[in-house]
C-alpha positions in Angstrom: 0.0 0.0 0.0 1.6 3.4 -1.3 2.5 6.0 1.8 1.7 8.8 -0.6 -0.9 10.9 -0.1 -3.5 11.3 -2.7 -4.5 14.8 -4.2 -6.7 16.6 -6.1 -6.4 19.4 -8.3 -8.5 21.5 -10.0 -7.6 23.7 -12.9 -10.2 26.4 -14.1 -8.0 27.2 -16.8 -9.7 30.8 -18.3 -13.1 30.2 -16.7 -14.8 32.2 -13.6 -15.7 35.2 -12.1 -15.6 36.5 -8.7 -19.0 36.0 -8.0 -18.4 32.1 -9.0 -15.6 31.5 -7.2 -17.2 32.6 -3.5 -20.3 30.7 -4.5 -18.4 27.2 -5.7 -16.3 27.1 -2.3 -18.9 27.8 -0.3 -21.0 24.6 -2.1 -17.8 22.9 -2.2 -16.3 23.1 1.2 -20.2 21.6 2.6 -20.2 18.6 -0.2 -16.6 17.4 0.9 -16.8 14.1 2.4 -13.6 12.7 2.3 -10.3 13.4 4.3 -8.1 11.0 2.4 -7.4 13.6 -0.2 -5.4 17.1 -0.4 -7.0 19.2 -2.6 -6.6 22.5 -4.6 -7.9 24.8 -7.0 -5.8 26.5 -9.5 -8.2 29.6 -10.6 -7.2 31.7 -13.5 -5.1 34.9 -11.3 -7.5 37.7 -11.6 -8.9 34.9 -8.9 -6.3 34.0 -6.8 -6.9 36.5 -4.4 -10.6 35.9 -4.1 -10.2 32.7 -4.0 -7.8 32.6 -0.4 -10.4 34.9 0.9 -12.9 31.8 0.4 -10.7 29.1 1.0 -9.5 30.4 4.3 -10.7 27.8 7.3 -11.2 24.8 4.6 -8.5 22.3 4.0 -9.0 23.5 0.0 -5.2 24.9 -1.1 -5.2 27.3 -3.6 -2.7 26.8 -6.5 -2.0 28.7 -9.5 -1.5 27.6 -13.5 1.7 29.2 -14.5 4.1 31.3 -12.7 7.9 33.3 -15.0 10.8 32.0 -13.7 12.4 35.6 -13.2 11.3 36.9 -9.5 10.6 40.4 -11.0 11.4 42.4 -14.6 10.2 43.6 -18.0 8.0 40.8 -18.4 4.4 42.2 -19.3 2.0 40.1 -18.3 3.6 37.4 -16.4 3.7 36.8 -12.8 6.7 35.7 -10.2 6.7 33.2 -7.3 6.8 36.0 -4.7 3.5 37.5 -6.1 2.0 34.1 -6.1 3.0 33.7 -2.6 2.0 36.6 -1.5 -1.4 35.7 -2.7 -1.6 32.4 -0.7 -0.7 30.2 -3.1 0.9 26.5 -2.5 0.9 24.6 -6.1 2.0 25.7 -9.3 1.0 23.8 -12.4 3.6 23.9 -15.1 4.1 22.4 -18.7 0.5 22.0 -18.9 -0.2 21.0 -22.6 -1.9 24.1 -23.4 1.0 26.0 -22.4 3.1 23.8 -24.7 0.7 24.1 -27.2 -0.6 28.0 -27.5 2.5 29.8 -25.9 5.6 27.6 -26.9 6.6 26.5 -23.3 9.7 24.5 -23.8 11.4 22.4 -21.4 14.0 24.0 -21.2 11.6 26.8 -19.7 9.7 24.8 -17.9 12.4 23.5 -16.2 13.7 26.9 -15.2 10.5 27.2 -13.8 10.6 24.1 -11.7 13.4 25.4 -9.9 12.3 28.6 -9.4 9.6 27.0 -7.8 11.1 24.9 -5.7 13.2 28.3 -5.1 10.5 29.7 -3.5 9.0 26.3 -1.2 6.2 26.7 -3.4 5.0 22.8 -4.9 5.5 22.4 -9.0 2.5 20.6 -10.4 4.7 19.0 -13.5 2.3 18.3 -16.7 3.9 15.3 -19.1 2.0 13.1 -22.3 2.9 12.2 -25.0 0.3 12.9 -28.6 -2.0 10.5 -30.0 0.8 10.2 -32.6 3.3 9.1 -30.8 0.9 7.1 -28.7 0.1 5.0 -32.1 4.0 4.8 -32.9 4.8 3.3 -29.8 7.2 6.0 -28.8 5.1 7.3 -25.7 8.0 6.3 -23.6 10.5 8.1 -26.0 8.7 11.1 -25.6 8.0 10.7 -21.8 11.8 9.9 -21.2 12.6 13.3 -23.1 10.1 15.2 -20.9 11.1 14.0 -17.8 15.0 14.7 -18.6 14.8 18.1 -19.7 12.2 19.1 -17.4 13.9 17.8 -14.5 17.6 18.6 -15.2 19.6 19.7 -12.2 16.8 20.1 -10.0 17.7 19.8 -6.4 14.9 18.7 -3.5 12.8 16.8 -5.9 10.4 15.3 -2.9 7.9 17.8 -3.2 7.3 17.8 -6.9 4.1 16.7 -8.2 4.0 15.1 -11.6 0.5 14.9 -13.7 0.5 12.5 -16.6 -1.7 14.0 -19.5 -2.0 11.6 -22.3 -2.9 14.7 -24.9 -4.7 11.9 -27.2 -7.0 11.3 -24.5 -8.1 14.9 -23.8 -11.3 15.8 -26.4 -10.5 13.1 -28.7 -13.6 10.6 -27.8 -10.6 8.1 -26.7 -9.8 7.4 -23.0 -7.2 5.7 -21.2 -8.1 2.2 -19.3 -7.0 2.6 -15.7 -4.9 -0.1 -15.8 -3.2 1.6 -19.5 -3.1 5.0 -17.2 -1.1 2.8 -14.5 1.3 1.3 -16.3 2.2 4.6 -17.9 2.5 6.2 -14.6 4.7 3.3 -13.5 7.0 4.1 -16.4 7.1 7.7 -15.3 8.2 6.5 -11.6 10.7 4.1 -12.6 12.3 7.1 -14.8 12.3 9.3 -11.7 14.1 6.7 -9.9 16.9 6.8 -12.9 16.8 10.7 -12.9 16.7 10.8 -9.0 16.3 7.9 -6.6 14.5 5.1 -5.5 13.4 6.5 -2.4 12.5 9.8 -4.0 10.7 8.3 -6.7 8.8 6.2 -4.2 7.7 9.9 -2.7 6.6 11.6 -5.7 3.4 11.9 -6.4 2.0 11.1 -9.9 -1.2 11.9 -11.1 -3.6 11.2 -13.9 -4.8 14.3 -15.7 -6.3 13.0 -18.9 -10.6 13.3 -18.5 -10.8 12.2 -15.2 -14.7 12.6 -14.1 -17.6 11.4 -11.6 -18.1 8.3 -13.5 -14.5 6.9 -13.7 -12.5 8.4 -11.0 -12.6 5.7 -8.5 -11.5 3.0 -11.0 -8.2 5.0 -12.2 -7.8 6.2 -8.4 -7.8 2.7 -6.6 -4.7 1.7 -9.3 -1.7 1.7 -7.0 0.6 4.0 -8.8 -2.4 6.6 -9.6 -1.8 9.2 -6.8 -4.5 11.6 -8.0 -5.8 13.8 -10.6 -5.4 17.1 -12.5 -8.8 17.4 -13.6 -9.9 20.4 -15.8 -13.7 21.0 -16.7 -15.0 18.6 -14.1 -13.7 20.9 -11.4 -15.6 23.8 -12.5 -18.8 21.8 -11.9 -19.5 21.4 -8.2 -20.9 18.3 -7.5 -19.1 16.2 -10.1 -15.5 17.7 -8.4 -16.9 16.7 -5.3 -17.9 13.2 -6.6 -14.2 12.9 -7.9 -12.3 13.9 -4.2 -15.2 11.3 -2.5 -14.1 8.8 -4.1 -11.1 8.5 -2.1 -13.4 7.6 0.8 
């Protein structure tokens, strides 16, 4: 039986409003059930500081969905790990596939922004997955391998990190990953930890399973023993299915 704590995590992406975000937590924090979990919410950051107002006296973190890796500078419109922190923030999600996708995030960025993360004792949120491409191919361990490398390079105090497998062909494709496809995958990812890192840290880190994780199939892909969690995305904007995913780790 795995030591590691599960977690949830909710990313909003560019969706909500003030008004929303009191009324969710408030519904949200009433629905919760289960204490088996962590969870956060990573609102867009017009939100963030609306959102620790609500979360304060819940055990709901609050975590945001990109961070620079400069702490300050000509850098219109992008935000540091200080201003995070000074908004309450814990988690940081970074390498998500839309960043990749729509703003050219490479990893060699990304893994500037790792450390700066770290930097700060703030908790990177690390998005890998390979296309439906490379999934066909066969090369979603290639391309996982690469990830992980470049993402990871000279990083010091992994333990903390957080790593969310996103198979991209699984996201708005009408395909889905079995749980037991989802687990071996995540296995892969650990055991390449381990090569990067260690054993022991490998056995710490936390991976999770961010590729249309919902009500209906959460507790299947959760009770697979190398599935730590889930990045979910739409679902968490919708009360009582987020709610339905963090119970099932009753």
């Amino acid at each position: 039986m795995s030591m590691r704590k599960p977690i949830i995590i909710g990313n909003w992406k560019m969706n909500g409003s003030m008004a929303f975000a009191k009324e969710f937590v408030s519904e949200l924090n009433t629905l919760i059930t289960s204490k088996a979990c962590d969870i956060a919410i990573c609102p867009p950051a017009t939100l963030l500081n609306t959102l620790a107002e609500a979360l304060k006296n819940t055990n709901i973190a609050l975590g945001a969905q990109n961070v620079h890796f400069e702490e300050k500078g000509a850098f219109t419109g992008e935000i540091s790990t200080g201003m995070l922190k000074e908004c309450g923030v814990k988690y940081v999600i970074l390498g998500h596939s839309e960043r990749r996708k729509y703003f050219a995030d490479s990893n060699a960025d990304i893994c500037k922004k790792v450390k700066s993360t770290i930097a700060a004792n703030l908790i990177p949120v690390l998005c890998v997955g390979e296309s439906l491409k490379e999934r066909e191919e066969g090369n979603t361990e290639i391309h996982l391998h690469t990830e992980l490398q470049e993402c990871l390079q000279g990083i010091q105090h992994p333990e903390n990190i957080i790593i969310a497998y996103e198979p991209l062909w699984a996201i708005g494709t009408g395909k889905t990953a079995t749980p037991q496809e989802a687990n071996e995958t995540i296995g892969f990812i650990r055991r390449e930890l381990a090569k990067i890192f260690s054993e022991e840290i490998a056995q710490k880190i936390r991976i999770l399973y961010g590729g249309s994780m919902n009500a209906q199939n959460a507790k299947s892909l959760l009770d697979m023993p190398e599935i730590d969690g889930g990045l979910i995305g739409g679902v968490s904007l919708i009360v009582k299915d987020f709610v339905s995913v963090i119970n099932s780790n009753n």
